[in-house]
VEXLUMDREN-776990 format. One record per residue (C-alpha): residue in three letters; z, x, y. Coordinates in steps of 0.02 Angstrom, whole numbers, padded with zeros to 5 digits, always signed. Example, Ala and Ser with C-alpha at 12.3 -4.5 7.8 and 13.67 -1.06 7.14 Angstrom:
BEGIN
Ala+00390+00615-00225 Ser+00357+00684-00053 
END
This chain:
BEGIN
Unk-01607-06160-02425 Unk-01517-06004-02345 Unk-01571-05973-02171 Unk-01598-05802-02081 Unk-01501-05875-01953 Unk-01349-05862-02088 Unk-01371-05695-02143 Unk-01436-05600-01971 Unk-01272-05542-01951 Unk-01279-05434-02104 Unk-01441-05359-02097 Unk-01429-05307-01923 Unk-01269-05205-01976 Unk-01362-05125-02148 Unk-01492-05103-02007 Unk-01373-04988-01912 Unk-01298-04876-02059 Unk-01495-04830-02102 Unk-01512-04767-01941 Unk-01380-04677-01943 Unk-01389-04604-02103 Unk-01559-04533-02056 Unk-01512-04479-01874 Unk-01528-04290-01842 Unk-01353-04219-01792 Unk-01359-04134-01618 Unk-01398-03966-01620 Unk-01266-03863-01590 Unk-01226-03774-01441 Unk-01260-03573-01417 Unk-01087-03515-01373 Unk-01041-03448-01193 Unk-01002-03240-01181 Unk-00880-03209-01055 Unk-00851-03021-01006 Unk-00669-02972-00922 Unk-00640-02805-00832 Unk-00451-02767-00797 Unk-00413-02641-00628 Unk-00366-02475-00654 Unk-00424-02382-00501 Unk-00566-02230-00553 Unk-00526-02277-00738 Unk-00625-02432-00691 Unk-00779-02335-00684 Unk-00754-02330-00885 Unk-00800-02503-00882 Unk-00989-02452-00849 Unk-01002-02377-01012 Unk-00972-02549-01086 Unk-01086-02642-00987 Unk-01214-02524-01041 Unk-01180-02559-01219 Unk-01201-02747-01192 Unk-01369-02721-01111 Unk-01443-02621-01257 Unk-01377-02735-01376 Unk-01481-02869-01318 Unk-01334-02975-01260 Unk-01349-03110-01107 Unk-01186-03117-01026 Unk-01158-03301-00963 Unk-00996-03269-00848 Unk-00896-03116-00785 Unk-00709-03122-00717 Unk-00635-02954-00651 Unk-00505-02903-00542 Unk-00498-02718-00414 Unk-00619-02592-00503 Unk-00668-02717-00638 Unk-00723-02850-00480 Unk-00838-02709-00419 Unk-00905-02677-00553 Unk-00923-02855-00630 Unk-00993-02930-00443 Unk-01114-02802-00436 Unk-01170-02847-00636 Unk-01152-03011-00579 Unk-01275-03037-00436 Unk-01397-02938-00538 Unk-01399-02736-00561 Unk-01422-02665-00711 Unk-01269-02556-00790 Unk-01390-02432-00776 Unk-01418-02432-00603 Unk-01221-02469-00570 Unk-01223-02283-00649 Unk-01355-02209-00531 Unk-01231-02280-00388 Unk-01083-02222-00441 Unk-01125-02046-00489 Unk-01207-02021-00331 Unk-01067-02102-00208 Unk-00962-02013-00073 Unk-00779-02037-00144 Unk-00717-01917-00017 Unk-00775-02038+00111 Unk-00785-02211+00048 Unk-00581-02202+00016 Unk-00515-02132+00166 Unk-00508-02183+00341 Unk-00645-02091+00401 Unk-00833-02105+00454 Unk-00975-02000+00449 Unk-00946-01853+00596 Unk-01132-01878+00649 Unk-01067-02059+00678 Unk-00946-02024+00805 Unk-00970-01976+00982 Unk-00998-01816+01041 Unk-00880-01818+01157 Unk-00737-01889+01021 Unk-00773-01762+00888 Unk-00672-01623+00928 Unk-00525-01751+00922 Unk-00595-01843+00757 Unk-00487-01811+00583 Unk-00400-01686+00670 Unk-00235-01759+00629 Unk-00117-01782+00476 Unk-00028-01936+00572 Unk-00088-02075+00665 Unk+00026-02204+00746 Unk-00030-02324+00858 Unk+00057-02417+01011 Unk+00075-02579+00979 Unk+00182-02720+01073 Unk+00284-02592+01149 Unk+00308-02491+00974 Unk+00241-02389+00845 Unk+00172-02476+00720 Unk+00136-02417+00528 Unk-00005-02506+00471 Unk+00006-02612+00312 Unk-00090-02492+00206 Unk-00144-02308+00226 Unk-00340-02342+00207 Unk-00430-02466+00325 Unk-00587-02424+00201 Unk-00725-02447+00338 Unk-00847-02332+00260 Unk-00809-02446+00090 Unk-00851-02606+00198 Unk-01014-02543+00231 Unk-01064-02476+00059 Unk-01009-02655+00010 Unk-01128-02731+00134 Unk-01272-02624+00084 Unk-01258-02659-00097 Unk-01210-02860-00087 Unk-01346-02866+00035 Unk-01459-02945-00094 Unk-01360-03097-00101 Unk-01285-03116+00059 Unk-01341-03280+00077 Unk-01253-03351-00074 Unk-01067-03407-00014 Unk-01063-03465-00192 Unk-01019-03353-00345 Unk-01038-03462-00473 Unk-01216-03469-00422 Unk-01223-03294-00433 Unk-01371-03228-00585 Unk-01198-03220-00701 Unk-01085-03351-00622 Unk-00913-03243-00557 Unk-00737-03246-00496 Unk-00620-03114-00446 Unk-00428-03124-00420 Unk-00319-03075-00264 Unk-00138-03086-00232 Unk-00075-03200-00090 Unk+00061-03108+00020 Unk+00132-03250+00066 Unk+00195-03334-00097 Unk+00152-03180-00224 Unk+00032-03309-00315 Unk-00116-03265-00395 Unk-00277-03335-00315 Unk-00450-03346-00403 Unk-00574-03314-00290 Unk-00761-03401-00321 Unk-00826-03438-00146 Unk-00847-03369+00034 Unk-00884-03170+00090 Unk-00897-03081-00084 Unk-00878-02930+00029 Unk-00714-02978+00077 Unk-00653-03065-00108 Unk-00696-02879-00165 Unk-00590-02811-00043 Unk-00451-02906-00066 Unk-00461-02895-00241 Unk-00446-02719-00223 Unk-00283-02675-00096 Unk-00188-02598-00172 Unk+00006-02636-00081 Unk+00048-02481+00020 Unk-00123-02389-00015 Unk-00269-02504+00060 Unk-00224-02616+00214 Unk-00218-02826+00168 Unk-00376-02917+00190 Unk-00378-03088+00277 Unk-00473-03205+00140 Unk-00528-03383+00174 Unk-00349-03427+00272 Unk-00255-03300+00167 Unk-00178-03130+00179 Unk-00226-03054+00030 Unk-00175-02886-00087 Unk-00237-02810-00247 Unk-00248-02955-00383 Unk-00190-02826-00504 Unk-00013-02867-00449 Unk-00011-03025-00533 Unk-00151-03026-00649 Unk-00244-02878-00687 Unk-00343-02910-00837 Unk-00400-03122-00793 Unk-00449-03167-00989 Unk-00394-03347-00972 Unk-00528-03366-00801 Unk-00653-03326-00895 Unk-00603-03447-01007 Unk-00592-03578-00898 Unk-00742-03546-00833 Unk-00825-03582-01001 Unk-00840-03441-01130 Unk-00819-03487-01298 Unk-00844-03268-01333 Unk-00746-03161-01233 Unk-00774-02964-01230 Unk-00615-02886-01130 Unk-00616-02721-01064 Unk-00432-02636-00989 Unk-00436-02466-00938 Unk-00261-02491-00885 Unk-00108-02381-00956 Unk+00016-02529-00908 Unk+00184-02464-00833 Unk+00243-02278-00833 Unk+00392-02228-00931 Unk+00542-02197-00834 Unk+00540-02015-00853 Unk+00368-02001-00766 Unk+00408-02100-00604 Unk+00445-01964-00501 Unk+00406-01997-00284 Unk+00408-02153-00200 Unk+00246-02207-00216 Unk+00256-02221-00382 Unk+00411-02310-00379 Unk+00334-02445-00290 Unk+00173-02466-00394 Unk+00301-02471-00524 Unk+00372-02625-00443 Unk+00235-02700-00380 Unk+00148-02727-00553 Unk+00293-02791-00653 Unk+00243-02938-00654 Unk+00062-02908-00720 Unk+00144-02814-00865 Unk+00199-02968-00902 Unk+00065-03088-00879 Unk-00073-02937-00990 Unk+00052-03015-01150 Unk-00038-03171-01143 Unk-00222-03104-01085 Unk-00239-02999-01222 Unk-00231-03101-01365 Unk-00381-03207-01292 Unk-00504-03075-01320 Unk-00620-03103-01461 Unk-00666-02922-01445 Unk-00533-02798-01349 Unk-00580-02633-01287 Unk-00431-02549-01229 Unk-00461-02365-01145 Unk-00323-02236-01166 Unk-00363-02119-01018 Unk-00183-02024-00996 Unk-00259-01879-00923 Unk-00317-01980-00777 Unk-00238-02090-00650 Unk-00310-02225-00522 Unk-00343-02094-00400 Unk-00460-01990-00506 Unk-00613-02009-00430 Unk-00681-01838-00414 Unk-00686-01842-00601 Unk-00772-02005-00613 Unk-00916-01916-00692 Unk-00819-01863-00838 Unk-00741-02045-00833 Unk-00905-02141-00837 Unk-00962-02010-00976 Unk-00794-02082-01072 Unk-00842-02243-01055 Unk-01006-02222-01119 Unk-00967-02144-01274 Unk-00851-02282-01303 Unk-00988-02402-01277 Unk-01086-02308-01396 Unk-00964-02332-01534 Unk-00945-02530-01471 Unk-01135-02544-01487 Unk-01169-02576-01666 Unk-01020-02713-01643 Unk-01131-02789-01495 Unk-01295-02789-01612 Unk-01227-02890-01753 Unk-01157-03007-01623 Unk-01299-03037-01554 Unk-01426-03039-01708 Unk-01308-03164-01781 Unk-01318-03269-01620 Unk-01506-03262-01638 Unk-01514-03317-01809 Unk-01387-03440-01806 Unk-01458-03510-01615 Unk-01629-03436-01611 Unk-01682-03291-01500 Unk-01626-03308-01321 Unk-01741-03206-01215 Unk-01629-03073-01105 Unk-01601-03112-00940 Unk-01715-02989-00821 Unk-01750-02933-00621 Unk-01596-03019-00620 Unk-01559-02964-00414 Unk-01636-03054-00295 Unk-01783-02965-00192 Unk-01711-02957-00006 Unk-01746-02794+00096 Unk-01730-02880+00262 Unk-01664-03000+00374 Unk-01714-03042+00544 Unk-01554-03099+00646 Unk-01606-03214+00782 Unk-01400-03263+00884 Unk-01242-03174+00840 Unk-01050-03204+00856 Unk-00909-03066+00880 Unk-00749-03099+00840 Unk-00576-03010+00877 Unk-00639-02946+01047 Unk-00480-02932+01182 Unk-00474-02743+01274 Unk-00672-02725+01255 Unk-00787-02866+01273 Unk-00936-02943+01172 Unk-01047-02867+01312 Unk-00978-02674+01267 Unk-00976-02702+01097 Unk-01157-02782+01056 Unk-01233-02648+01199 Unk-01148-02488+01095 Unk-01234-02561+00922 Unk-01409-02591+01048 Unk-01437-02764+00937 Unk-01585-02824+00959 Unk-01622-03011+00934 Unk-01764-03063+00838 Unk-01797-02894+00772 Unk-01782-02869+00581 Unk-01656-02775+00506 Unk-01625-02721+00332 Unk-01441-02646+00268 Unk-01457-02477+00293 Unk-01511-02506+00501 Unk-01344-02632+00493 Unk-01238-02490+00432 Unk-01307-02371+00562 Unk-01267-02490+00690 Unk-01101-02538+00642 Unk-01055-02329+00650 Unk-01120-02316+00820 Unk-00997-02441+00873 Unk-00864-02381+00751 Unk-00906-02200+00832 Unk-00845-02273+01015 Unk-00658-02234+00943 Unk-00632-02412+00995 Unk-00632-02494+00833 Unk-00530-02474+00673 Unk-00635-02599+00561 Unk-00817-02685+00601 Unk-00876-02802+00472 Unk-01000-02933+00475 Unk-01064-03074+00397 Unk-01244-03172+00370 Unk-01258-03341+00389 Unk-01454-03397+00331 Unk-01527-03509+00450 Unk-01645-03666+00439 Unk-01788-03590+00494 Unk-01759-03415+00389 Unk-01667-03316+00510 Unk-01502-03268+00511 Unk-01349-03252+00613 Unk-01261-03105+00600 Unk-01052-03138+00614 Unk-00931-02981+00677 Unk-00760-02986+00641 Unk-00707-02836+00747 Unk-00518-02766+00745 Unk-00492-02656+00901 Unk-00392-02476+00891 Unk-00238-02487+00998 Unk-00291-02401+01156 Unk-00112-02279+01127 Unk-00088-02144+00975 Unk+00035-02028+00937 Unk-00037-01892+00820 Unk+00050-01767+00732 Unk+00002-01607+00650 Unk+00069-01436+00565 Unk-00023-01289+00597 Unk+00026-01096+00532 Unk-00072-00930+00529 Unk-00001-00759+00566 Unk-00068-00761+00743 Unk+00015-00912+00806 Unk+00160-00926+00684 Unk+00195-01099+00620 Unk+00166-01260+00762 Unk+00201-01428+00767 Unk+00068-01490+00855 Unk+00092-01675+00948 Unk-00033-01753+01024 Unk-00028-01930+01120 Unk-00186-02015+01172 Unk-00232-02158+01274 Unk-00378-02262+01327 Unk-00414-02341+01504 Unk-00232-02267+01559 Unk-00298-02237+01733 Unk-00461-02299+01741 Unk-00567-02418+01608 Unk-00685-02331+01506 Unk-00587-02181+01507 Unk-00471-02061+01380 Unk-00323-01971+01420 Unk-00239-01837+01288 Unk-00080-01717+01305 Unk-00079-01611+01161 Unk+00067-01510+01144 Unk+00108-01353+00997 Unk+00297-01316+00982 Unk+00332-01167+00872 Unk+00320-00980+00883 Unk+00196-01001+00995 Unk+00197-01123+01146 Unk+00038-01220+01201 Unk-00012-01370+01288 Unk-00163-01454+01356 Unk-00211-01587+01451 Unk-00349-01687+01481 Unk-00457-01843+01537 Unk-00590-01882+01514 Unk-00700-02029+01595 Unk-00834-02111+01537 Unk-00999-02168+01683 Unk-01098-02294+01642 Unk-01105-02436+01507 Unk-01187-02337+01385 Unk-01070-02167+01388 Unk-01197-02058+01400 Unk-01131-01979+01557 Unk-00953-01915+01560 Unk-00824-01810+01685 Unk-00690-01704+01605 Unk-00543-01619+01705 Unk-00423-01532+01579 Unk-00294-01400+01590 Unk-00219-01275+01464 Unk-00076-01154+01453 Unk-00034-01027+01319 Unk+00105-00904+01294 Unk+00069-00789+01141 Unk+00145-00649+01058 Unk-00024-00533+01039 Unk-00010-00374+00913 Unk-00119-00213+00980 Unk-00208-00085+00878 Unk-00245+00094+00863 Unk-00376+00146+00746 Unk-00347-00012+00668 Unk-00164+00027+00648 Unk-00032-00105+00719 Unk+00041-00003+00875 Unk+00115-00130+01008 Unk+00156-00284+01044 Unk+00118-00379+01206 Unk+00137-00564+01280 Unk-00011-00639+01331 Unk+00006-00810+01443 Unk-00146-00886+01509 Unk-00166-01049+01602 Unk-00341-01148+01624 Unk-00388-01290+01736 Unk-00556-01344+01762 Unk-00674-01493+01758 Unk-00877-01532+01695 Unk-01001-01639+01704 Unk-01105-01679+01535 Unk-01230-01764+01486 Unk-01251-01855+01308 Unk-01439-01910+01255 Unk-01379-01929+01089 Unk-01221-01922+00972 Unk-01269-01767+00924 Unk-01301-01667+01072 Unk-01239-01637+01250 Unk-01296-01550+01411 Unk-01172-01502+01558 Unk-01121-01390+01695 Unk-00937-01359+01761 Unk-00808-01238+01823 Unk-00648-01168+01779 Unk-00511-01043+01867 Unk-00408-00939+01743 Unk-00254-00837+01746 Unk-00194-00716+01621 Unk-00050-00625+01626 Unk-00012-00478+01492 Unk+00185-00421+01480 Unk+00219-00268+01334 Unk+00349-00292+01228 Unk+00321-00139+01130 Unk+00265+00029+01238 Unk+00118+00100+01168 Unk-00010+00230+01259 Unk-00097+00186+01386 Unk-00082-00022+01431 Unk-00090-00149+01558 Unk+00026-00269+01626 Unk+00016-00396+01756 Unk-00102-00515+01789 Unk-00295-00558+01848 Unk-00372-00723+01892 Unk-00557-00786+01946 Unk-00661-00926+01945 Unk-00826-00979+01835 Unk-00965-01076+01850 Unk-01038-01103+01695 Unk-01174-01231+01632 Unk-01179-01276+01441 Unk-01253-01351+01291 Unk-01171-01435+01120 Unk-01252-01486+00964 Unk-01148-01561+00816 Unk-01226-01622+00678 Unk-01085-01607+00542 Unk-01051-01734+00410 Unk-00873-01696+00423 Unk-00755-01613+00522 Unk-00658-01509+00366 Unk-00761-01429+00252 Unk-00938-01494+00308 Unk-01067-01511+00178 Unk-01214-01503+00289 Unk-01233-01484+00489 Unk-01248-01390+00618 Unk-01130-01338+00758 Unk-01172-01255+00917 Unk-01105-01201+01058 Unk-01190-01104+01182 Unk-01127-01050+01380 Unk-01204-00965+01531 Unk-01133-00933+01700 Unk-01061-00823+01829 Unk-00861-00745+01843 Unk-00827-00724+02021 Unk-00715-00602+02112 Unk-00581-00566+02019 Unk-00409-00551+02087 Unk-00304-00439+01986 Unk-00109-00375+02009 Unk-00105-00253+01863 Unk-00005-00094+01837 Unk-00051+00031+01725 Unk+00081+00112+01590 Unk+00068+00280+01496 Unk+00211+00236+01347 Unk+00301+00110+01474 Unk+00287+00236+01625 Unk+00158+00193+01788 Unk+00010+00268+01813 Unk-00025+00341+01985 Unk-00140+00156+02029 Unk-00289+00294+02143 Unk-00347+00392+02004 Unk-00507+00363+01924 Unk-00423+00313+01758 Unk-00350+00158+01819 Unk-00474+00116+01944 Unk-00532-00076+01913 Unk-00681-00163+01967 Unk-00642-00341+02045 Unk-00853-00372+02091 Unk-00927-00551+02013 Unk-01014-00512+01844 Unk-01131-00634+01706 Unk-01057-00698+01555 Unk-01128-00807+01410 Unk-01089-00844+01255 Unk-01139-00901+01098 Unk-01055-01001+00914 Unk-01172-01056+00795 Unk-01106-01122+00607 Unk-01238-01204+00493 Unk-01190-01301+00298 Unk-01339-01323+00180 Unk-01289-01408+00017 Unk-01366-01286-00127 Unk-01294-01383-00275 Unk-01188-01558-00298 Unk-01037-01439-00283 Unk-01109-01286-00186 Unk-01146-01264-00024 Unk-01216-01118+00089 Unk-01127-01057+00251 Unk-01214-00970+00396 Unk-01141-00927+00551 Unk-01159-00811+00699 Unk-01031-00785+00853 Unk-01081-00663+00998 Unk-01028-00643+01210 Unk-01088-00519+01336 Unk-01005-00478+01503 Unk-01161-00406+01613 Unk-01110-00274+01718 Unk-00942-00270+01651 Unk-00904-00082+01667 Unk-00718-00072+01737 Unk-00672-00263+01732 Unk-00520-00320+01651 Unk-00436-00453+01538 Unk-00581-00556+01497 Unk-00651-00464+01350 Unk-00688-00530+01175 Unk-00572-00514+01048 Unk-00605-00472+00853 Unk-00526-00531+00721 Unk-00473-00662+00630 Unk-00537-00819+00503 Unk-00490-00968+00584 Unk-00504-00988+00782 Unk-00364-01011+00869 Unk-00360-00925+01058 Unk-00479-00880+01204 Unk-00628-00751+01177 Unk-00591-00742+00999 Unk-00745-00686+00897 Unk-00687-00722+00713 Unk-00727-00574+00585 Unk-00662-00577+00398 Unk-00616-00391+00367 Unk-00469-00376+00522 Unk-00330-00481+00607 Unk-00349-00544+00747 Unk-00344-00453+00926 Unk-00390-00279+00825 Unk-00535-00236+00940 Unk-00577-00283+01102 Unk-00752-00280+01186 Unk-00857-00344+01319 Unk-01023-00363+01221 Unk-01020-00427+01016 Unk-01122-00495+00893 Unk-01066-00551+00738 Unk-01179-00629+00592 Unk-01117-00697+00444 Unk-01155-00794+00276 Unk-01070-00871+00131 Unk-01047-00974-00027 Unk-00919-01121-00008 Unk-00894-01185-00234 Unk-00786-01355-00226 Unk-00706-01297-00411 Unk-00607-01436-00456 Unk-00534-01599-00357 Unk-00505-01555-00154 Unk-00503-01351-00222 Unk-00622-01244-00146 Unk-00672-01027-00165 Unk-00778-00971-00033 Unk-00833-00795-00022 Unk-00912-00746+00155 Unk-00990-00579+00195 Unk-01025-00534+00405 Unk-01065-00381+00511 Unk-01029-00370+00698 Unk-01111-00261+00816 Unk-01022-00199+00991 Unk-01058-00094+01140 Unk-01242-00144+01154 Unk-01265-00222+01327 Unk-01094-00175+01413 Unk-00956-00055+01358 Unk-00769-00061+01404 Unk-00705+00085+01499 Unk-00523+00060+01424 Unk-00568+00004+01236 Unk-00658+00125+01107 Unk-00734+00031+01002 Unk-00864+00056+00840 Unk-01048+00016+00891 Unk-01051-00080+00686 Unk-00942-00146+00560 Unk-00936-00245+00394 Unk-00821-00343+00327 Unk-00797-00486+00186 Unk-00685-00633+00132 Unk-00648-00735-00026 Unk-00543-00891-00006 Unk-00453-01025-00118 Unk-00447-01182-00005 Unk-00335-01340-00044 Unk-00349-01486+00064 Unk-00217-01581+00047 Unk-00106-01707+00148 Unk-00040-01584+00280 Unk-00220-01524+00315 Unk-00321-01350+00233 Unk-00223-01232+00165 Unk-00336-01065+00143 Unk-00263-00921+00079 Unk-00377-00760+00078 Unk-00394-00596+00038 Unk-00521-00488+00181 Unk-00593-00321+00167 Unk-00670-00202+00279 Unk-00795-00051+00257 Unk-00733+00047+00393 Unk-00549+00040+00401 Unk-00558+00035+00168 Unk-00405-00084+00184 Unk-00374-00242+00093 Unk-00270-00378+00189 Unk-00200-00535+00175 Unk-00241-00711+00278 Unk-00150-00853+00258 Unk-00211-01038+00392 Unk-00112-01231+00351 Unk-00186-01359+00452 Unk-00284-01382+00595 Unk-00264-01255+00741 Unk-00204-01330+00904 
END
């Protein structure tokens, strides 16, 4: 008899192959779609183009690896906008401001703004020399766009948590090594990702010094690789290294250098790609950003002609995998935060106390991004701080606490600038500038011009109370010009003015905008001619003023202002004068009794008035309106304190500007002049403005020694190119009543 017992062994194994041979095989897996965008400055913004191709194909993207532009543009994918609304942003950012070293004007104090951007060079004092930073742009308005827009997700420390896991790659100073960056302040791995050596300054990264990832790896295929995806869709808008013959000035030379090595590593990147889009963009460079619109417009066509290749990709995905519904609302829904403690970090020469009262933070108040950015600018508008960023850290209970890391200005700059019209000739102007010198909370300046004309000025100013609204301000000026004189609007002498100022006010500052203030001032002018002439004066006159005052400055910028107002208005009362004055008939003296040279020394009222207004009228247009005017009351037989006409640029005492004549070519004690314009921003940092005024003279008071026109009309047209040594404007005036067309020439920023 044969058991079961005997025979078990076999049956269970026939057992096992049945099973088996019925088993469903696992279904297979959907593959992964990784995305890669290479740097390549502007030509980045290309990469948009693609991302919007991917969207309308129906495509879920599963993990995203950039590195410079494409980590801006793939975080920002990443956490969850739309390539559609990536475009929105872009085409409506500030390049202009976001990549230079600048803030908003209406940011900055009113007191600083005179002083702000008004510079081509900037050194500061630092352990007992100066110091060249490690890049030209600190970025700070690009830290806070960067906070506004990762504000969404700055609770997640995490990228690979992001909607579309991420990483991003920087370059490590220290060893030249390529670092893949998943984790911490995306703000800051953006950042870093994006410093360019010599251009943007280094960015301190989780224990690292970090530069632009580009150096070493610009186009990170095999991360997104590792990370997972089995499909990878590579975009590279960059032109790889210039030929020889095109590497013409230094900083060229040392991009050149500095991406060797990523020329390199893009041989083995490449050939991962199961679909490569390279861009060929010669016509632009990484600094093109004022045509990014025509750049994004590339990349869209291009993503046009991709899409039919990202249809079939995905329908066969679909059909092979079944549908995969596409990923949607993607960004997380946080408009606000409520920060309940704080930290500030990199506090020395101000303290925690200063810093936290200038931002008036608020704890257990709710903020959202924009109200963080307007705080941070306040602070940033002290002068007092070259970089503010912060940080959120979520806590327990759902608030937050909101991290500073703070890098104080050195409180000493030397500043240097180039300045050249006819008037004053061409200037080097140097200007140093300390804080708390003499007394804490407090700014002291010497500004010297060295040239054909000599000038320098002094001043400090000192801050009263915690919150700067109150400030004192002694200065002191001296001048020594060479001034042409007119006949009939004919060039007929020559004279040399020098004038010397001291005085001191008192102002009050309610806002950043506007200030309030009273204060006196003794001049002395002394007029010398150089060429003899008809009738003239030489010697001198001084007196004393007491003068109260109001400023409003509402500018966005401080060179060619896209919206704002400026004004400047003044009131008070010129005391006895004390002149020492000869008269000359063609260099001979006057008998000093006769009624012709009689002079009136009695006290007299003076105001005056400069108003200039920007209204943007277009994305490249703006409106200009302005209006300059003075009266001396009672100012009959009173001498060498009239207003002087003439002129495009201001650059002297009593100058009335007027685009039709030079300047100096009238002189009178009452003017008004109104004028209006069109400012066109053609093509990248070129500008035409065509301005039309009128002036009016002789209304309230009327010289006894000038004849001047009771009306005149006058107009301007000027190509503008700002550039690194400042403005350069080069015009062509014109003037109804003398029928004469002239020339005008201003480089920089006048002393």
């Amino acid at each position: 008899m044969v058991t079961f017992k005997r025979y078990k062994p076999i049956l269970v194994c026939l057992f096992l192959l049945v099973q088996t041979a019925t088993a469903q095989p696992p279904a297979p897996q959907r593959p992964r779609i990784g995305v890669t965008l290479s740097g390549g400055g502007a030509k980045g913004l290309a990469h948009i183009g693609i991302l919007k191709a991917i969207d309308s194909a129906g495509l879920n993207v599963d993990y995203i690896t950039g590195t410079s532009m494409g980590s801006i543009i793939g975080s920002l994918y990443a956490i969850g906008y739309t390539a559609d609304s990536i475009e929105k942003i872009t085409r409506t950012i500030d390049w202009d401001l976001l990549l230079s070293n600048q803030s908003s004007l209406r940011s900055i104090f009113m007191e600083e703004k005179d002083e702000y951007s008004k510079y081509v060079i900037e050194l500061p004092w630092q352990n007992h020399n100066f110091r060249l930073p490690s890049g030209l742009l600190q970025g700070q308005e690009l830290w806070l766009k960067f906070s506004e827009l990762y504000f969404p997700v700055h609770q997640q420390k995490d990228f690979s948590r992001f909607s579309i896991p991420f990483r991003c790659i920087g370059t490590d100073v220290g060893n030249g090594e390529a670092v893949v960056m998943k984790e911490g302040e995306i703000i800051s791995a953006i950042r870093s990702s994006m410093a360019i050596p010599s251009v943007f300054t280094a960015v301190d990264f989780n224990g690292r010094r970090m530069v632009d990832g580009g150096v070493v790896r610009n186009f990170p295929v095999r991360d997104v690789k590792e990370m997972g995806a089995d499909i990878v869709i590579g975009s590279n808008v960059a032109s790889g290294l210039l030929p020889s013959e095109k590497v013409r000035n230094a900083l060229q030379i040392l991009l050149q250098i500095a991406f060797f090595r990523e020329a390199e590593d893009a041989k083995t990147e490449v050939p991962q790609c199961d679909i490569y889009i390279p861009f060929k963009m010669e016509k632009y460079n990484m600094g093109s950003f004022n045509d990014g619109g025509a750049i994004l417009d590339l990349g869209i066509e291009e993503g046009r002609k991709l899409y039919p290749r990202f249809k079939r990709l995905a329908d066969s995905l679909n059909a092979i995998y079944g549908p995969a519904p596409l990923k949607k609302n993607r960004l997380p829904h946080v408009n606000s935060v409520v920060i309940s403690s704080f930290e500030v970090h990199g506090v020395e020469k101000t303290s925690t106390e200063f810093f936290v009262h200038t931002m008036d933070l608020q704890l257990g108040k709710t903020y959202n991004a924009h109200r963080l950015s307007n705080m941070v600018r306040q602070a940033y508008g002290t002068r007092y701080y070259s970089r503010i960023i912060y940080s959120l850290v979520p806590k327990p209970d759902g608030t937050c606490k909101i991290i500073f890391d703070v890098t104080e200005n050195p409180f000493t700059f030397a500043k240097l600038g180039i300045h050249y019209n006819r008037f004053t000739g061409v200037g080097i102007i140097g200007n140093l500038t300390a804080r708390n010198f003499f007394i804490t909370n407090s700014r002291s300046l010497v500004t010297i011009n060295i040239g054909e004309s000599f000038r320098i000025r002094g001043e400090h100013l000192q801050y009263i109370g915690r919150l700067k609204n109150f400030a004192l301000v002694a200065e002191t000026q001296f001048d020594r010009f060479e001034v042409n004189t007119y006949d009939q609007y004919k060039q007929d002498g020559l004279y040399k003015q020098t004038f010397f100022k001291v005085g001191e006010k008192l102002q009050f500052s309610p806002t950043r905008n506007f200030s309030i203030g009273a204060g006196h001032r003794f001049e002395w002018v002394h007029y010398t001619p150089k060429i003899s002439k008809g009738v003239e004066f030489r010697g001198s006159n001084n007196y004393n003023t007491l003068f109260g005052f109001i400023s409003h400055n509402s500018l966005d910028k401080a060179i060619f202002p896209r919206r704002g107002v400026k004004v400047y208005g003044e009131a008070g009362r010129v005391f006895e004068q004390h002149p020492n004055l000869d008269f000359l008939s063609d260099g001979v003296p006057i008998n000093p009794d006769s009624d012709t040279t009689r002079i009136n020394t009695y006290p007299y009222l003076r105001t005056t008035l400069d108003v200039e207004s920007y209204i943007p009228i277009g994305r490249r247009t703006t409106f200009l309106l302005s209006g300059q005017g003075g009266i001396n009351f009672n100012y009959t037989r009173n001498v060498l304190n009239e207003f002087a006409i003439g002129g495009l640029t201001k650059v002297f005492r009593n100058q009335i500007t007027f685009a039709g004549l030079q300047e100096g070519t009238l002189y009178t004690p009452s003017v008004a002049m109104l004028q209006g314009g069109v400012r066109v921003n053609v093509f990248a940092n070129s500008y035409l403005t065509g301005k039309a005024n009128v002036l009016f003279t002789n209304f309230v008071s009327k010289s006894a020694f000038f004849n001047n026109p009771d009306f005149l009309s006058g107009y301007s047209l000027t190509f503008s190119y700002n550039f690194a040594l400042g403005p350069l404007e080069i015009s062509t005036m014109y003037c109804d009543q003398t029928n004469k067309l002239q020339w005008y020439i201003n480089l920089g920023i006048p002393f």
